[in-house]
C-alpha positions in Angstrom: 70.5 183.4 47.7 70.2 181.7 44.8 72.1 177.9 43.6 72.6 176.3 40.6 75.3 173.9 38.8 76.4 175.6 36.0 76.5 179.0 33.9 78.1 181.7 32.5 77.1 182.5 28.9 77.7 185.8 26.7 80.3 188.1 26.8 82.1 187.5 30.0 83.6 190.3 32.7 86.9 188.8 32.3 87.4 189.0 28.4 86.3 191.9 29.1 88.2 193.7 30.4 91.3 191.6 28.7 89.9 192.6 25.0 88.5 196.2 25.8 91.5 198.8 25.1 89.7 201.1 27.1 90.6 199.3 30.2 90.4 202.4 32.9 87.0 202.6 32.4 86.1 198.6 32.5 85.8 199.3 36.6 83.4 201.6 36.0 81.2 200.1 34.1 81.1 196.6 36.1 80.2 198.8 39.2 77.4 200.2 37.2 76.5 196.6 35.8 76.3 195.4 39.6 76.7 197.4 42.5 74.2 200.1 41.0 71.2 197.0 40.2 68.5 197.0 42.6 69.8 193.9 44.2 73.3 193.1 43.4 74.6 189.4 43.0 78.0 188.5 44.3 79.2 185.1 43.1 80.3 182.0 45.0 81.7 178.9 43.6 81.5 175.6 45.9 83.7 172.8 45.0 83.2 169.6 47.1 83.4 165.7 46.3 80.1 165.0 45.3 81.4 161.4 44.2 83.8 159.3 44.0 85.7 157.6 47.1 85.4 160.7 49.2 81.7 161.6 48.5 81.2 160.8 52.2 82.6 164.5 52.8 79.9 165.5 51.0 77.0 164.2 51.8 75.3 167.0 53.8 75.9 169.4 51.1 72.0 170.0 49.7 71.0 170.0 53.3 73.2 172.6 54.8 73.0 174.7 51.3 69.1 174.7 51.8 69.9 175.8 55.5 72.2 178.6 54.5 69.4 179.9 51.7 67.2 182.2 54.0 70.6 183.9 55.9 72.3 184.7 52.7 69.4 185.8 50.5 69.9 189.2 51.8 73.8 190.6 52.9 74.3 194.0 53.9 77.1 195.5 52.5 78.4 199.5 53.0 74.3 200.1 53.0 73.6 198.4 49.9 71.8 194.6 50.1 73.3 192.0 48.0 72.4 188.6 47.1 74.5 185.6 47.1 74.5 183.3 44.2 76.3 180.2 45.1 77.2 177.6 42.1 78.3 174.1 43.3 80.2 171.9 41.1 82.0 168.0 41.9 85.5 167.5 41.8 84.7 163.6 41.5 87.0 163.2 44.4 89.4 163.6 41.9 92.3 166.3 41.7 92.7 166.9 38.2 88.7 167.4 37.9 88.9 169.8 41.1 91.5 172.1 39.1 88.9 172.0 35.8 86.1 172.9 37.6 87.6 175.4 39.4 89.0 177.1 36.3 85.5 177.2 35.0 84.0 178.6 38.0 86.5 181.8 37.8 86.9 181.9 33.8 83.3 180.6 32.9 81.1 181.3 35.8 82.9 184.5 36.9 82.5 183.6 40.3 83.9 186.1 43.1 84.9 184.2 45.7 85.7 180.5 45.2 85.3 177.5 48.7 86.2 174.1 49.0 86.3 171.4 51.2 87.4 168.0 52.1 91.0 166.6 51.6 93.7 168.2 49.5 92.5 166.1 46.9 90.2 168.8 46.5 91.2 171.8 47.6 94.7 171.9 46.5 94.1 171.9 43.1 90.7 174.3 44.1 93.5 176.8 45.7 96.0 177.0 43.4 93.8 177.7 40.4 92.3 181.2 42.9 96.2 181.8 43.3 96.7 181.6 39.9 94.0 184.1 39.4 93.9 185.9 42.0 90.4 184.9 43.0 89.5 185.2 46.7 89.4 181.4 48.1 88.4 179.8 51.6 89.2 176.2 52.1 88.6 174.2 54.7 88.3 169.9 55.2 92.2 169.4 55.4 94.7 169.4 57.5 97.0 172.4 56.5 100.3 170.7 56.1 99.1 169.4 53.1 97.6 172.2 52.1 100.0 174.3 53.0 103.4 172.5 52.2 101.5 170.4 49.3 100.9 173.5 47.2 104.8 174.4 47.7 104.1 177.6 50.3 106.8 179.3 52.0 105.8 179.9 55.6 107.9 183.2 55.1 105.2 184.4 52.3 102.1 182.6 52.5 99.8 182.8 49.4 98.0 186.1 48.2 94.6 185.1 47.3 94.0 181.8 49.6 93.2 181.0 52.9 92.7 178.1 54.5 91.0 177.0 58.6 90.9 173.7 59.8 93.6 171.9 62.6 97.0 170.7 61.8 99.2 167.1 62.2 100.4 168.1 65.3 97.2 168.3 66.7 95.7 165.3 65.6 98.9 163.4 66.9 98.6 164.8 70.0 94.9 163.9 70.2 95.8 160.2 68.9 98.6 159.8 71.4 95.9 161.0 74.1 93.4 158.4 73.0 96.5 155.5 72.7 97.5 156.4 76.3 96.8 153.0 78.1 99.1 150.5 80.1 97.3 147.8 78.5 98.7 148.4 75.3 102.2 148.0 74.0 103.7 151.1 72.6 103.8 149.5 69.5 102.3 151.3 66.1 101.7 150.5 62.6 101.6 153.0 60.4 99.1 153.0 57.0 99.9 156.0 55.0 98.9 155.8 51.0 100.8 157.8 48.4 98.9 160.8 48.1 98.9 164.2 49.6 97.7 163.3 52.9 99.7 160.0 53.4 102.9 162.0 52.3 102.5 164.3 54.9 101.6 162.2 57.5 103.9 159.4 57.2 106.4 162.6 56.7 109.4 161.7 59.0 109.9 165.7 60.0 106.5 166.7 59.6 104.1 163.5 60.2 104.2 160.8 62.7 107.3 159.5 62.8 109.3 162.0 64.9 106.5 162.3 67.7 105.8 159.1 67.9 109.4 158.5 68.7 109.9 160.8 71.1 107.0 160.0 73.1 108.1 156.1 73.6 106.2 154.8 70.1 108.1 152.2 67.8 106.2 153.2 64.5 106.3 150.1 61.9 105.9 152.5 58.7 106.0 149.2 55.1 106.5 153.0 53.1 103.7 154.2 51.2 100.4 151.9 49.3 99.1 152.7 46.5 95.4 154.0 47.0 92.4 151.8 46.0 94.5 148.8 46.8 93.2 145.6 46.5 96.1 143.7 48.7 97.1 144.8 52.4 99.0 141.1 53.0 102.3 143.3 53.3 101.5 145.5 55.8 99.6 143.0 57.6 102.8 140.7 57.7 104.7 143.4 59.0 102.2 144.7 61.2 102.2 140.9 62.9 106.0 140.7 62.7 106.2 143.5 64.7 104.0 142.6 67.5 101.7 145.9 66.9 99.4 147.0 68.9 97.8 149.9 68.0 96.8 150.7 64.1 97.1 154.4 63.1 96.9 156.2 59.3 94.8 157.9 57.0 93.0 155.8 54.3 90.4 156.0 51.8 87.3 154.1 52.9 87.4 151.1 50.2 90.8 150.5 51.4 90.3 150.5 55.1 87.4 148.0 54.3 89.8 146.0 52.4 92.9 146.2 55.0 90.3 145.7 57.7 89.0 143.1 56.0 91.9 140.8 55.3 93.4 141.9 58.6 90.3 139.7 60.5 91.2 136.8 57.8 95.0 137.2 58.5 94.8 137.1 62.3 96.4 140.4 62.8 94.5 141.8 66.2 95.3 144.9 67.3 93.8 146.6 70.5 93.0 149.9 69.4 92.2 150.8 65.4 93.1 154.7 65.0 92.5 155.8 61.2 91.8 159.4 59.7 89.4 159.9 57.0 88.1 156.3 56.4 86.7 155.7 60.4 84.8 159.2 60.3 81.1 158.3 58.7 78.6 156.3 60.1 78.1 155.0 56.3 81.4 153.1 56.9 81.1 152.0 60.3 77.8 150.7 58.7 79.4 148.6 56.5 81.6 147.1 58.6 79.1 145.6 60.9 80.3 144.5 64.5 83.7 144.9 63.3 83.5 148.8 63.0 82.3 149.0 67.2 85.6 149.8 68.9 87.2 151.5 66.1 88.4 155.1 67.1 89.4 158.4 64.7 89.6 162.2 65.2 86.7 164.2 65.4 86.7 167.8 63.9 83.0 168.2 65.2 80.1 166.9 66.8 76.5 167.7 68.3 78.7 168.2 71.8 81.3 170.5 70.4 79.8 173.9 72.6 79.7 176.5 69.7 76.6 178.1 67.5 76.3 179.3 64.3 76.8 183.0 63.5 73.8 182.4 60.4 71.8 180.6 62.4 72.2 181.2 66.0 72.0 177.4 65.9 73.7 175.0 68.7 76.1 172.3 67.1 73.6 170.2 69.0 70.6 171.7 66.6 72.7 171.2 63.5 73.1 167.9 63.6 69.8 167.0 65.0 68.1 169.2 62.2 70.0 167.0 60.0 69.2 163.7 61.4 65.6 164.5 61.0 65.6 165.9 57.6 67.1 162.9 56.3 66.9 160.4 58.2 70.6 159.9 58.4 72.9 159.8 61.3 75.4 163.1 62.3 78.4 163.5 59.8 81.6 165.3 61.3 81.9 167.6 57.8 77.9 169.2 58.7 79.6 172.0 61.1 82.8 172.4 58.3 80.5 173.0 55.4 78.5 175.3 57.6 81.2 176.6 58.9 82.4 178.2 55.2 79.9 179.2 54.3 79.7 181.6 57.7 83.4 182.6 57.0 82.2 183.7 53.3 78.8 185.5 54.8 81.1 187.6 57.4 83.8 188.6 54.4 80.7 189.9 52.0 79.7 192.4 55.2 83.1 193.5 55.7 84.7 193.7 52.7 85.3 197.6 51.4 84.5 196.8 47.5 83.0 193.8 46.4 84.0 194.3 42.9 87.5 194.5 44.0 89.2 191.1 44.7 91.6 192.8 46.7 89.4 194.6 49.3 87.5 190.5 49.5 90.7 189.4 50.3 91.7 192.0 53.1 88.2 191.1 54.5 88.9 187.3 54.3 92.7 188.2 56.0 91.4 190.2 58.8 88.6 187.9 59.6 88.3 187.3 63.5 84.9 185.3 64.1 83.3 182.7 66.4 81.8 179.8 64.6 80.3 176.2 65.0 83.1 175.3 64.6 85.4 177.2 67.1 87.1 180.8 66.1 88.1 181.4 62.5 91.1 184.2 62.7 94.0 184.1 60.6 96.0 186.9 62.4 96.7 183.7 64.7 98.9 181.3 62.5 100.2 178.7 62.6 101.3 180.2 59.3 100.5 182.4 57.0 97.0 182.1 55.8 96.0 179.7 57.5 94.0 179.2 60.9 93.2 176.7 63.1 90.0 175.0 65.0 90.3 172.6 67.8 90.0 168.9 67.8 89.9 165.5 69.9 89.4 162.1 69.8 87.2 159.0 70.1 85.5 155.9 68.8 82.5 154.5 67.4 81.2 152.8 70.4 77.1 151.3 70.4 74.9 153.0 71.8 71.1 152.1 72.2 72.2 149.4 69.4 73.2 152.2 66.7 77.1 152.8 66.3 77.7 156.5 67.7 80.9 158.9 67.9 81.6 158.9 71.5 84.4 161.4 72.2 86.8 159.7 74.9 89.7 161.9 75.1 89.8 166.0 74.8 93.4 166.5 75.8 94.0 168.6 73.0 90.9 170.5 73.2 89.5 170.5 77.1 86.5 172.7 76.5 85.2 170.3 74.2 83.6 167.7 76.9 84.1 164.0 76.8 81.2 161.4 76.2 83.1 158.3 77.6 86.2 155.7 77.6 88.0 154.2 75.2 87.3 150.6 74.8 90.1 148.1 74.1 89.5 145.8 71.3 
């Protein structure tokens, strides 16, 4: 397995075969240019947020890339070895540099099969360039109504090159209205949901929390959409108060839930349980916060409890994460099993696929995956829709342990073979 950043010089496959006006017999000679060298190199292109806002997503990259090396320096394909090359580029936690690096990771680089992770900030723009293309893509780090219904998709048609696995809305609001399930706490919610892909579809009065809320006995206080990287939360703290809330739910950008958290405490707005995706999911954050980030409760995707292994590996979740901790010195980050996680999906499509110079045949392996990872079972013959697949998830907060803030999962409703670590504590 080899990494770098960057590359892609001389006369590239793709113009190519677009100049050549022999094109027939392009095929040919690209299988005799790869498939016949000793050791053939398939292509991978990785696009995460190495910076920016969301570079929390991505802060296990070099360390689970250095894990990955020794499994996928040598891949076993219809009897021939092959090795994988994979070239990692930052979408600056930015949407419009996701979509430019991604076009120069299949135009430039020539990749072969394109991942990406971590909000639809990223992989939407990462997807739809492999659509456009026809490049074989696996995404995961999202939930898929906004990668699904933010790229457009018709659940009648799906997409032909891209396919995504990670959980859905309804299962996060399922495991949030778990976690809020106390008689201590009035039903009352207020919603924070910024104007981007994620907020849209969460705040989403069909598809996000509105509707279930509402149904299960919830008064939602929803001030309508922010502006991300706000500097001013007064509003919504005002209505939050005016409204008697209770319980704070939403999906924010870490600088912002600093900020809102921040001039909450000033304001006198205190709610008894804090509920927020993304922002509440690294210990870097909680960090920051100091004692007001113990109590403070989000999702969790994945942990060193969750009971799967590694099909690289044969390492426990429990292994990953400690492997990590002691490498860097660092405390457990949810995305570790994720990033993994693709990088197993892509392993299992290079062994299965018929013709790795045929996109096609990558993509029919990718489709008819059906595998166990650390992260739960990645098989998109299941649905929700088409091309994408779902993993389990429950709840919890950051509660201190030993004096360190840790992830203590407190409700598994949603996902009961995933085993609970403790109670939720009121704030």
């Amino acid at each position: 397995m080899r990494f770098r950043n960057s590359g892609g010089t001389g006369i590239s496959r793709r113009n190519f075969i677009g100049t050549t006006s022999v094109a027939l017999a392009a095929p040919a000679i690209l299988r005799f240019t790869r498939a016949y060298a000793e050791t053939p190199t398939i292509k991978v292109g990785h696009v995460s947020p190495v910076t920016g806002p969301l570079a929390g997503f991505a802060e296990a990259n070099d360390y689970i890339l250095d894990g990955i090396k020794k499994s996928l320096s040598a891949v076993e394909n219809n009897g021939k070895t092959w090795t994988i090359e994979v070239i990692s580029k930052d979408s600056q936690s930015n949407p419009n540099r996701a979509a430019e690096v991604a076009a120069d990771l299949i135009l430039k680089d020539e990749v072969d099969i394109i991942v990406a992770a971590s909000t639809p900030d990223t992989v939407n723009p990462v997807s739809d360039q492999a659509e456009a293309n026809g490049t074989p893509c696996i995404t995961t780090d999202c939930p898929w109504q906004p990668y699904f219904f933010g790229r457009n998709g018709n659940p009648e048609q799906g997409f032909e090159s891209t396919y995504h696995f990670f959980w859905g809305l309804e299962d996060v609001i399922g495991a949030f209205l778990s976690l809020w399930d106390n008689p201590n706490v009035a039903r009352n919610v207020g919603g924070l949901f910024p104007n981007d892909a994620d907020g849209n579809a969460w705040g989403d009065p069909e598809r996000g929390f509105p509707k279930p809320l509402k149904q299960a006995g919830y008064t939602l206080t929803d001030p309508d959409r922010y502006q991300p990287m706000s500097d001013d939360f007064s509003a919504q703290i005002s209505a939050f108060k005016a409204a008697g809330v209770e319980i704070v739910t939403g999906n924010m950008i870490p600088p912002d839930f600093a900020t809102f958290w921040s001039q909450s405490g000033q304001q006198g707005l205190k709610p008894r349980i804090v509920t927020i995706g993304k922002a509440l999911l690294f210990p870097s954050v909680i960090e920051s916060l100091g004692e007001r980030g113990i109590g403070l409760s989000s999702e969790i995707w994945w942990s060193p409890n969750h009971p799967f292994s590694s099909s690289l590996t044969g390492e426990s979740s429990k292994d990953l994460a400690e492997g990590y901790v002691k490498a860097t010195n660092r405390p457990w980050t949810q995305p570790i099993g994720f990033k993994h996680a693709l990088f197993e999906v892509v392993a299992d499509v290079v062994k299965r696929s018929a013709d790795l110079e045929d996109p096609a045949a990558v993509i029919d392996a990718i489709k008819t995956t059906n595998m166990k990872t650390i992260v739960g079972s990645v098989d998109w013959s299941k649905g929700p829709v088409k091309n994408v697949t779902k993993t389990p998830l429950v709840a919890g907060q950051w509660q201190n342990v030993n004096g360190k803030a840790e992830l203590v999962i407190t409700t598994n409703k949603t996902a009961p073979e995933i085993p609970v670590g403790g109670e939720l504590t009121l704030l």
